[in-house]
C-alpha positions, 0 to 999 in steps of 0.5 A: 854717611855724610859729614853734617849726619855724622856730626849731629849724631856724634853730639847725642848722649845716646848714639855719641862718636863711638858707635859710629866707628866701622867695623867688620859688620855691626853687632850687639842685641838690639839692632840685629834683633830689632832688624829679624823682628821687622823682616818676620812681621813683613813676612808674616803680612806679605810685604818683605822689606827687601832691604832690612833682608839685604842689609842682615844678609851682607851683614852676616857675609861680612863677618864671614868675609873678615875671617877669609881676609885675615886668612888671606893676608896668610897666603889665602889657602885657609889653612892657617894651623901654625898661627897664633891670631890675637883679636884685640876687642871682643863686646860689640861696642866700646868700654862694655863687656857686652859680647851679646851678637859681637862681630867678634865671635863668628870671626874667632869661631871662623880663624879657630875652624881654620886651624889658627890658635887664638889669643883675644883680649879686650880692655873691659870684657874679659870676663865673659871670654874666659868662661 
C-alpha cells in the first residue's frame, strides 16, 4: 500500500491506523463474509471474481502457514508436544473482544493439533477465550 493511500486512510474515523496494521491474514465478520457473498453471486451469474477467489484462498494459507512458521522456529518437525505457545491478542482487531473469524483461532486450533500447550491472552477479549 503506498504512503500517500495509507496516510489518507489513517485520518478516517472509520478505517483509522489501526486496521492497517498486518498481521497473519485478515479476520473479523464483515469482510470475510462480504468477500464469500461476491464470489457466490459471481458464481451463481457465471462470472467468477478470480481475484476476491484468490485473495480468500491465500487468506486462509496464511493462517495455516503461521502455525507452520511458529513450528519452525521449534526445529520444523510439527511436533511441538512439550511446548507451552503464548498467543498474545486474540479479536480480529484492536480494544475489541470481537473474536468472530480471528486469525487467532485456526493459528491455536493448528499449535494445539501439534501438541503445544497454549496460554493466550488479550487486553480487552478474554471473556469470549474463557468460555
Amino acid at each position: 500500500m503506498s504512503r500517500k493511500l495509507r496516510a489518507g486512510l489513517e485520518c478516517t474515523n472509520r478505517i483509522g491506523h489501526k486496521f492497517l496494521r498486518d498481521g497473519p491474514a485478515f479476520g473479523g465478520s464483515c469482510i470475510l463474509k462480504d468477500a464469500r457473498t461476491l464470489m457466490k453471486s459471481a458464481q451463481d451469474n457465471d462470472t467468477p471474481l478470480r481475484i476476491v477467489e484468490t485473495v480468500v484462498a491465500v487468506n486462509q494459507q496464511r493462517k495455516r502457514a503461521m502455525a507452520r512458521k511458529v513450528a519452525n522456529a521449534f526445529g520444523g518437525n510439527g511436533n511441538l508436544r512439550g511446548k507451552t505457545i503464548a498467543v498474545l491478542g486474540l479479536a480480529f482487531k484492536p480494544n475489541t473482544d470481537d473474536m468472530r473469524d480471528a486469525p487467532s483461532i485456526p493459528l491455536i486450533t493448528a499449535l494445539h493439533d501439534m501438541g503445544a500447550k497454549i496460554r493466550v491472552f488479550d487486553p480487552v477479549g478474554m471473556r469470549q477465550p474463557k468460555r
